[in-house]
C-alpha positions as CSV (number, residue, x, y, z in Angstrom):
1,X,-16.0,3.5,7.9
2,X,-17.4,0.1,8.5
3,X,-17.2,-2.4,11.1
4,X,-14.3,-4.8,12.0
5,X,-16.7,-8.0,11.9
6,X,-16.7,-7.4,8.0
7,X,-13.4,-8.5,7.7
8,X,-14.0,-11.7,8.9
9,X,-13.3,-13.9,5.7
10,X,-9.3,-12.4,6.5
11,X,-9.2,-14.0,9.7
12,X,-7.2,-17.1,9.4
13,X,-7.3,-19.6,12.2
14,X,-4.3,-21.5,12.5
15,X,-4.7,-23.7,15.6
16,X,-6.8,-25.5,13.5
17,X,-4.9,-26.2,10.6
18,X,-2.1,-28.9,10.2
19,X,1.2,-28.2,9.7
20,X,2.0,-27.6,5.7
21,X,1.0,-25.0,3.2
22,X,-2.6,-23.8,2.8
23,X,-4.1,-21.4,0.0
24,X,-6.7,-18.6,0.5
25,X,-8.1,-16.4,-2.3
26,X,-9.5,-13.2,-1.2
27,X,-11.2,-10.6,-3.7
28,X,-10.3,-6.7,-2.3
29,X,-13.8,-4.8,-3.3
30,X,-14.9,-1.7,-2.6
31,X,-16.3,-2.6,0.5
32,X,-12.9,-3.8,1.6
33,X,-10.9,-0.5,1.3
34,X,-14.5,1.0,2.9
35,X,-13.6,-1.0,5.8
36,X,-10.2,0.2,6.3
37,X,-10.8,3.8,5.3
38,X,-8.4,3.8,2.0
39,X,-8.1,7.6,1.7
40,X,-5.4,7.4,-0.8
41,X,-7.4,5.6,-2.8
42,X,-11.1,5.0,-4.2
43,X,-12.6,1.1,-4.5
44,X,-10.8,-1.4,-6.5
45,X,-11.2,-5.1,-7.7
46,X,-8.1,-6.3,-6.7
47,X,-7.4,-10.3,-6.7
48,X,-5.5,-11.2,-3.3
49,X,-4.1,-14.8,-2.7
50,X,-2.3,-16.1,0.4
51,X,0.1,-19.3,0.4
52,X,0.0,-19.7,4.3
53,X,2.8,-22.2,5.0
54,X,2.6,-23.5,9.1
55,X,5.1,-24.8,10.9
56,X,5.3,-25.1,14.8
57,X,5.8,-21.9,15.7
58,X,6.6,-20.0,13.0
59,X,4.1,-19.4,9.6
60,X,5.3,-17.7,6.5
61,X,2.6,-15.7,5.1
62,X,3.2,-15.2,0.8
63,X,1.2,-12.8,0.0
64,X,0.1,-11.7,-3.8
65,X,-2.0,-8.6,-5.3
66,X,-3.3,-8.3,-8.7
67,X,-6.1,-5.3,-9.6
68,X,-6.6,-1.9,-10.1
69,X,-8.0,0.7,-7.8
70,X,-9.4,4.2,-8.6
71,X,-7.0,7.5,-7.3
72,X,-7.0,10.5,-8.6
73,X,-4.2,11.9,-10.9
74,X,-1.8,14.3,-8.9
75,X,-1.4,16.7,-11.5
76,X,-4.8,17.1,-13.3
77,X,-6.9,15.4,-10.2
78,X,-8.7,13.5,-12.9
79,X,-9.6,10.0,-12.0
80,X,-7.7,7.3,-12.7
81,X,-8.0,3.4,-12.5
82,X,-4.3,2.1,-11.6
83,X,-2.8,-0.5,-11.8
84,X,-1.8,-2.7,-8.7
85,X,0.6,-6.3,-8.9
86,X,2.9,-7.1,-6.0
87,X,4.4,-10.4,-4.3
88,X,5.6,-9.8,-0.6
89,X,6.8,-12.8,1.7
90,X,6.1,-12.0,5.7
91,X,7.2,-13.9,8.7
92,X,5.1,-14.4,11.6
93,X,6.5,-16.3,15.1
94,X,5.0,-16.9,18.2
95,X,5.9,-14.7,21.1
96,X,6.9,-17.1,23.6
97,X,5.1,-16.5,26.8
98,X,6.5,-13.6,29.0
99,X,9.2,-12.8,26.2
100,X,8.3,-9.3,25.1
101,X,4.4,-8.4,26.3
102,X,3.2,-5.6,24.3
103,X,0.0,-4.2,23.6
104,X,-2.4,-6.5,20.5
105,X,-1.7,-9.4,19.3
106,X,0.3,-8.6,16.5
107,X,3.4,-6.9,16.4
108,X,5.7,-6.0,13.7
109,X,9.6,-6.5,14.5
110,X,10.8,-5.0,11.0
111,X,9.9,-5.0,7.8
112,X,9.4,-9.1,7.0
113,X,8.8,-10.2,10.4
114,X,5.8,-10.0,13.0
115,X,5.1,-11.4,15.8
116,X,1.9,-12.8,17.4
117,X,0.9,-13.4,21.2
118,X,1.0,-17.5,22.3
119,X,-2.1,-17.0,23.0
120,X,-3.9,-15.8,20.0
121,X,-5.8,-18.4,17.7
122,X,-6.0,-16.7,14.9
123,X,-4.2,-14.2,12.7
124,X,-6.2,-11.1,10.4
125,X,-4.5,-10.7,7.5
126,X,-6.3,-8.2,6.0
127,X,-4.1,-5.3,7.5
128,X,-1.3,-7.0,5.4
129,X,-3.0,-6.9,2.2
130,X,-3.7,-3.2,2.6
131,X,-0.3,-2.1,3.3
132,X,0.9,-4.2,0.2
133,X,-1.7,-2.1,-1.9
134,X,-0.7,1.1,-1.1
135,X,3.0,0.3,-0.9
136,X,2.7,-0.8,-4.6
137,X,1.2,2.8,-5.3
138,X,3.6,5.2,-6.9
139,X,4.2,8.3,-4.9
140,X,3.2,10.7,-7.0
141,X,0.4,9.0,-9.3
142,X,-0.7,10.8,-12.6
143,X,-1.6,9.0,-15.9
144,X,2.2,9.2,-17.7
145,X,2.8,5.5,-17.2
146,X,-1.0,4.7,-18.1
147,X,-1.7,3.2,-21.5
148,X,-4.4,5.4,-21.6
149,X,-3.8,9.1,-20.5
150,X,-7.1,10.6,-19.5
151,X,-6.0,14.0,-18.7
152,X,-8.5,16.8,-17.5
153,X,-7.2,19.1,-20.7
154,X,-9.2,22.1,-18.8
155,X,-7.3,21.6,-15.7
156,X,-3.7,21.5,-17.3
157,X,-4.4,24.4,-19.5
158,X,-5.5,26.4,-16.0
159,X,-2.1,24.9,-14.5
160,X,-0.2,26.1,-17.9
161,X,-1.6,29.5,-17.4
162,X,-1.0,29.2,-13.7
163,X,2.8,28.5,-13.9
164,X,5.7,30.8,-13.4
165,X,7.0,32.1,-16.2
166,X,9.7,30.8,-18.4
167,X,13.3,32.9,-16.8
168,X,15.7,33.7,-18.8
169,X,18.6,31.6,-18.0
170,X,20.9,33.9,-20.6
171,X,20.4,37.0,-18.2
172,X,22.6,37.4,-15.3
173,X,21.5,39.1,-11.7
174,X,24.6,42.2,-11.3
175,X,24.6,41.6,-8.0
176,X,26.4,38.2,-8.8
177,X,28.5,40.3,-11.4
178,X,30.6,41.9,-8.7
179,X,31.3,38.6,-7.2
180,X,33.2,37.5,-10.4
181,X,35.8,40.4,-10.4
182,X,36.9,38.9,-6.6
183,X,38.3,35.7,-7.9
């Protein structure tokens, strides 16, 4: 895991910018996903832009991801470079002063809205590009909706040979017999 201060090219400082929308393109690398400790995933290249629109008090944050990164498949743990593309809009306001003090400067509210202490100066929005990443990811991520299906054949044929076999659907338990004659 590496330092905060390397995700310093996130940190967007919006008491210095005039009202209006401003664009930001960040580039998610492997040292990126280092940073944050990705376990559910390897390094990616993953394109990252940010329309940062700022009003008085309240900024809406668009935020875009377009990339791969490298997991591993679920059922043949082969790895696998998938496919990442998402658009998610986020609302940040200022807490107005002694309204609801919590702990950090950032707090979420719900899903699409966060809040941020009146006296901050500045907002990280790398933590938001991570969580759109792995919230694009499917649950269960193997190579079926890949274009190219690099399967570990060694590892399924172990899981084939693995695998309960085949019951007999045809073949009733007589147990469940008796039960029949009650009705």
């Amino acid at each position: 895991m590496r330092n905060e201060s390397d995700l310093e090219e996130f940190e967007i400082p919006f008491v210095k910018l005039k009202d209006g929308l401003h664009h930001y393109a960040f580039n998610l690398d492997a040292a990126f996903f280092e940073t944050l400790g990705f376990s559910l995933a390897g390094p990616g290249n993953v394109k990252a832009n940010l329309a940062f629109d700022k009003k008085q008090h309240l900024f809406q944050l668009d935020l875009e991801v377009d990339g791969a990164v490298a997991v591993s498949c679920d059922r043949c743990l082969e790895p696998l470079s998938y496919p990442v593309k998402a658009a998610h809009r986020v609302m940040v306001k200022q807490r107005v002063p002694g309204e609801r003090e919590t702990m950090g400067a950032l707090v979420e509210v719900d899903d699409d809205l966060l809040e941020i202490a009146h006296t901050e100066i500045s907002i990280n929005v790398a933590p938001l590009f991570y969580d759109l990443v792995v919230l694009t990811l499917p649950i269960i991520r193997n190579c079926d909706e890949l274009p190219e299906k690099p399967c570990n054949q060694d590892m399924l044929k172990r899981l084939a040979e693995l695998a309960a076999p085949e019951s007999n659907d045809n073949h009733t338990d007589p147990r469940w017999e008796g039960l029949k004659d009650l009705f």
